[in-house]
Structures are given as C-alpha cells and as structure tokens.
N, C-alpha and C positions, 0 to 999 in steps of 0.2 A: 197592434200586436202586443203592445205593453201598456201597463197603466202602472202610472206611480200611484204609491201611498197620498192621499191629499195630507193626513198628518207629516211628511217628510221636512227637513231630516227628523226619524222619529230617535234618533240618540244624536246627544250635543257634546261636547267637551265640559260643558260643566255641570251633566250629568251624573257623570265618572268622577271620585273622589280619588287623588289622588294617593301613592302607596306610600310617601311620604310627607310631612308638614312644608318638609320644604322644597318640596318640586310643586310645578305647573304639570296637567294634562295639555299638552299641545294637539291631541291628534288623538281620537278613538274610530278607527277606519276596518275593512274588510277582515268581516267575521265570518267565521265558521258557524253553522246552523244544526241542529240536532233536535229531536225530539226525546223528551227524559222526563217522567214523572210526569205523565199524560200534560205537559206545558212544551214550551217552543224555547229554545236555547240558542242562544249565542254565545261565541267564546272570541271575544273581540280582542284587536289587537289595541293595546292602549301605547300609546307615545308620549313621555314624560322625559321633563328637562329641569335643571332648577332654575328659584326666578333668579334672572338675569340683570347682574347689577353694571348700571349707568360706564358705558367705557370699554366692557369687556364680553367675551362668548367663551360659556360656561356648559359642560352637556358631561354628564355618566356613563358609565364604565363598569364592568363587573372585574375585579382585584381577587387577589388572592382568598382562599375564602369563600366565595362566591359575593364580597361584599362590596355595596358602591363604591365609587372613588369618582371622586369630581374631578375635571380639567378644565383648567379656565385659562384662555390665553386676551391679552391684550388685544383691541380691537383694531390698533393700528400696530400693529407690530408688521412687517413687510411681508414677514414666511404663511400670513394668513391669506389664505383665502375662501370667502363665502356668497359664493356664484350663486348656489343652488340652497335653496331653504332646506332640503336634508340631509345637507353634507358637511364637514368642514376640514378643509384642506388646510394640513400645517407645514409647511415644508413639502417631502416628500410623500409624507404620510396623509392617509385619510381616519377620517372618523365619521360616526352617524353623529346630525346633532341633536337627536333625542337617544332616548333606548325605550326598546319596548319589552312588554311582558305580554301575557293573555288572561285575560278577566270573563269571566263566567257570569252574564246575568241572565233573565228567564224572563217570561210573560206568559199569561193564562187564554190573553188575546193575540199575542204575533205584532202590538204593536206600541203594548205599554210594558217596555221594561222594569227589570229591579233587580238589584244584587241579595240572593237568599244568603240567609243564615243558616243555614242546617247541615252546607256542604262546603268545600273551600273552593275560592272562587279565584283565587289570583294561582298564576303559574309561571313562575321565571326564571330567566336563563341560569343556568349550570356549566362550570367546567370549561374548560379553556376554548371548545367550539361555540361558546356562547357568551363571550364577554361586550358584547355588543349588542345582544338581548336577543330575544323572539317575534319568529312575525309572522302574520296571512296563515292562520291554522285553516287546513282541511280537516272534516270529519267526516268521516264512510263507516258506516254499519254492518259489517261482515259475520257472520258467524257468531250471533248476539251477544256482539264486542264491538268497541270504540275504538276506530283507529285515527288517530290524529297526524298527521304531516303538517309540518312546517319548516320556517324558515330556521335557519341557525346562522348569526352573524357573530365574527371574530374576526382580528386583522389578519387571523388564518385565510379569511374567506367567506363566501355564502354558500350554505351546502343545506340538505334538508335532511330533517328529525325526525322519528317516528315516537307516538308513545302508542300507549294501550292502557282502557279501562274497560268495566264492564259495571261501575255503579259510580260513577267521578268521586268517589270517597278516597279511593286508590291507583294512584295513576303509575303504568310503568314504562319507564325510558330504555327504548330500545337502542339509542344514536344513533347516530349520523348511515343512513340509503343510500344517498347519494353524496360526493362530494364536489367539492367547487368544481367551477362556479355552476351551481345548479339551484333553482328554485319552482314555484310554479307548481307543485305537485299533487295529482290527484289518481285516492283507488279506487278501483273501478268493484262494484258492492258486489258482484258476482263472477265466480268464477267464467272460463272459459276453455274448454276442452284443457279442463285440471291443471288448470294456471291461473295465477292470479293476476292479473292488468295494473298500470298505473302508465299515470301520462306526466312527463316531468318537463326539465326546461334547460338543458346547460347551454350553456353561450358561449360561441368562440369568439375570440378578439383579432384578429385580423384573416383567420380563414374560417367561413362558417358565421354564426348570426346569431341569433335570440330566436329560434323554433322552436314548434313543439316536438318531442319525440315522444317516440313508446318502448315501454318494459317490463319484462314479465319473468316472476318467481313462482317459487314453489311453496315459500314460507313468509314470503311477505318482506322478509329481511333479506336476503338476496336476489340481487336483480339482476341479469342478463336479456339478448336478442334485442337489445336495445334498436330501433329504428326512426329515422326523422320523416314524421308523417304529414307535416305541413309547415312551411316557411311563409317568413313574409311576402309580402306581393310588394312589385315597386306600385308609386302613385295612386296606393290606395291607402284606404283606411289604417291598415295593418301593416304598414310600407317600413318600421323599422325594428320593432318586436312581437312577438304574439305568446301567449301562455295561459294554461288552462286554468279552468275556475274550478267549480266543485264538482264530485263525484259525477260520470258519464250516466245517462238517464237512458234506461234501457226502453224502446220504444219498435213497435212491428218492423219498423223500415231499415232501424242498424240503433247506432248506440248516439246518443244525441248529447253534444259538449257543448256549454254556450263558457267563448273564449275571450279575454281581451286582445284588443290592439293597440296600438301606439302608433300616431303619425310621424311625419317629422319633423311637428310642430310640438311634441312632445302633448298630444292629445289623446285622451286613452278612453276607447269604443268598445262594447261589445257587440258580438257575432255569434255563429251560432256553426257547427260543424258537425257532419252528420257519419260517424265511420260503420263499417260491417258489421255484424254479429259475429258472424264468426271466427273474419280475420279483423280485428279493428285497429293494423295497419293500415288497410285499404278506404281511404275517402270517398265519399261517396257524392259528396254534396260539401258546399262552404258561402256562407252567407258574402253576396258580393256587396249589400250595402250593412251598415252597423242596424241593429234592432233596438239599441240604446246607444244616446249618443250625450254629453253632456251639454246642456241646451238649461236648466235649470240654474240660478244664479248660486243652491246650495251646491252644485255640478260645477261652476264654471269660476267660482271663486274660491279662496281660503287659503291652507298651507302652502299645494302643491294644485293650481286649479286645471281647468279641464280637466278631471278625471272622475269616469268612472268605472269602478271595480269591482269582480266578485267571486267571492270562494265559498257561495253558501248557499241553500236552494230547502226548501221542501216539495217535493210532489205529491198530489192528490189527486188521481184520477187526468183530466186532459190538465188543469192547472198547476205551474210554477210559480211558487210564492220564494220570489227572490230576493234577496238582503245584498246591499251592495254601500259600499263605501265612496264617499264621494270630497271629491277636490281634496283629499290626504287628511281629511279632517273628521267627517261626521257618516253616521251612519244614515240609511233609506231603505225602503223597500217596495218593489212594486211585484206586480201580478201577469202572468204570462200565458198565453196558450199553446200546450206541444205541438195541435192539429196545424197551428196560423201558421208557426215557425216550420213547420215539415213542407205544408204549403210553398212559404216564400224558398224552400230550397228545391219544389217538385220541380221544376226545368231541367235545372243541373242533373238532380237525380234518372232522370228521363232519359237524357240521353248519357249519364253514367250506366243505367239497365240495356241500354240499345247495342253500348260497345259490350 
C-alpha cells in the first residue's frame, strides 16, 4: 500500500541553516506541501534551541517586540523538570524546549530540496498568541489562493492560525480560527453545498479526549456546526489521540483523510478515514490496522522516536506522494495508492452501504 522514498530521510537537521549563529536546528519535522512555480514546496516546520552550555537548559522565547529572549535555568535546580525532550517544566510553569518558525524550501524533483532566493522563506511567530513559535502548517488551495493553518503556541495556549497568499511574496495573517486547546487543522479544497469544511482537534482534559471534529464557515474565518466525527478507539492503534493530516482528498466513494494515531505507548501511526460527500460528518469507513507504521530506524529513533507524521500530500491521478515527518526530527517521503487504500476500507464500507 505504501512505499517509502529509498532516498529517506530526504531532509536532515543539518540541512537547514539555522536563523541564528547561535542556535542549533534540533528538529526539521511535518511540512506542509504545495505546488508553486511548476516545483513541489514544502513549508517545514523547523525547531531551534541555542547551543546548550555544560550544567544548564537553555530554549527561546518571543519577548516584547516580537524579539528572542533566551531562558536558561540550572540543570539541578529542584523546580526543574525534563521528562520529556519537548518540554521543560519549571515550577508550575511549562515551556517548549525549542521554538519553532516555518521555512519554505522547493525541489524540481519532489526529493532534492533547497532554500530559493527569489522569495522569503522563513515565517515567524508574531504577537502574544505566538511567543512560543509556529508549528505543523497545512496548506489547501482554494479559490487560487493559499490558505495556510497552523499551530500557534503561547503560555496563553495552543490554538490554530490562518494566513493567506496568492504568490508567497505577500502573506496575510488572518489570527487565531480556533482557540485553545485546539490543533490538527485541515481545509477541505472544495466547497460543499456553499460551505466551506475544515476538520480540527480541540482536546478536553478530563471530560472528552483528543478527537477529531468537524467545522464549517461561510468565510473561512468563522466557524460554527462544529461536530466530533471520530474518537479514539480503546486498544488500538489510535487508543489515545488522533488528528488530521492534510487537506481531505476528494475521491468517488466520499472524502478520503489519511489521520495520525497515538498509542499508549506514546507511538504515532497513520490511518486512513473515509467520510461522505455530501455530509462529511458521516464516516463511512476507518482504517482498523495503521497503513504506516514507524518500523524504519529514521521512524523509530531521534528527538521524539516512534513517530510518524503528516500534514502534506500531492495527488496525481490514483497516486499520493506523501511527505511525512519522522521521530520529531527529519523529514521522508513515500508513495501511495487511493484505489489500495479504498480497497483495504471496502468491508467496512460494505456494510456501511447495507445499513
């Protein structure tokens, strides 16, 4: 059903030139995909930290201004704690311990990148819903315009961001669609009965879960009819979070979303989920085993390992040339078929037609 790139991972960390002399790239993971200038585009998210001197942990900040500001605390200091390689608890307080922006590079081929000169390629956080940088851009083609969703982190919260271009020479910031806690967002590239779609992700904390839902505008910037269309499953794959990848691919049988999961081993899968055309609240289909699963040692090791992830896609005909992020680190990308994937969901489908 899938084949990896044999070049993978085709982008590394040391790739990416950092935006500063004196930061590290720690992590160039799940890009947004776009075709621009008859070439193949990525708008990656990049994770940078500064280097980290001997004793202490040190990670950026957006400050007044929109300018860095470093925090560095002692490594033994008692109020720290660093459980988790992308976090750092001080007290009561959290922080990420990178910050990320989104970087723009291109290929002629879909597998040799490079950062062009002719357009600006970095884009980062702004304004007090993003003092904690940007992350996991979607890009959907609507109405021959770029709409972008992302993440936006502040100790406000996580909430998602819209822009819009229509030549990346001029990018415009809509703010924040949804707020906390909400991430995971994707537009659906075509209308439906004079609505616009989008599948998002808010999370409850002790009632409710990490699902996916659905939402629909009139203008793209306001959302209502908000509904939760698919939850975790216990003792599966997808057993503790799930959230959408990139734009829903509109195919004869309904709208075709390939999703991630999370176990609760803290291992992240994709799947593959099939809703209606007309109402695509309605499921029709959901992949009960992962179609990608991280098994690859760039997959299985690095920042944040087990993981694979994705918010980027080209379709051509029955092939999905998929870009996906792996272990919180590097970038891949493999090749798909719609027919195989509709295939592995025809049962369910079958007797979803019957009821």
């Amino acid at each position: 059903m899938i084949q990896r790139f044999k070049e993978n991972p085709i982008i590394n960390t040391i790739d990416i030139q950092p935006s500063l002399p004196s930061f590290i790239v720690e992590c160039v993971l799940n890009p947004g995909v776009f075709t621009f200038e008859n070439k193949t585009w990525l708008i990656l998210r990049v994770a940078e930290r500064p280097v980290q001197r001997e004793g202490y942990v040190s990670f950026p900040v957006y400050g007044k201004n929109d300018e860095i500001q470093i925090i560095e605390f002692k490594k033994d200091d008692p109020r720290l704690e660093l459980g988790d390689s992308r976090l750092v608890k001080y007290g009561n307080k959290f922080y990420l311990s990178t910050i990320s922006h989104l970087r723009l590079v291109c290929s002629d081929d879909g597998i040799n990148f490079y950062e062009p000169n002719h357009l600006p390629t970095k884009i980062y956080g702004k304004g007090p819903l993003e003092t904690y940088g940007i992350e996991d851009c979607r890009v959907s083609f609507i109405e021959d315009e770029y709409f972008l969703t992302y993440t936006q982190v502040s100790e406000n919260g996580v909430g998602v961001g819209l822009m819009r271009t229509k030549d990346w020479r001029s990018i415009k910031r809509e703010g924040m669609i949804f707020s906390p806690h909400n991430k995971d967002c994707c537009l659906f590239e075509n209308k439906i009965n004079d609505k616009y779609f989008a599948l998002h992700r808010p999370s409850g904390i002790e009632l409710g879960g990490n699902f996916i839902w659905l939402a629909s505008s009139y203008d793209l910037l306001h959302w209502g009819g908000h509904k939760c269309i698919a939850r975790t499953r216990a003792d599966s794959w997808d057993s503790v979070r799930i959230g959408a990848g990139a734009s829903p691919i509109k195919t004869e049988l309904g709208w075709l979303e390939i999703y991630h999961g999370a176990d609760a081993h803290h291992k992240y899968h994709l799947g593959a989920i099939l809703l209606d055309l007309d109402d695509p609240s309605i499921v029709l289909a959901r992949s009960n085993e992962p179609i990608l699963s991280p098994e690859m040692d760039y997959e299985t090791k690095g920042f944040f390992g087990n993981v694979v992830f994705t918010n980027g896609h080209l379709v051509d005909g029955d092939q999905i040339t998929m870009y996906y992020g792996a272990s919180d680190e590097v970038i891949c990308g493999a090749t798909l078929s719609i027919n195989e994937i509709l295939k592995s969901l025809e049962a369910q489908l079958s007797q979803t037609m019957k009821a």
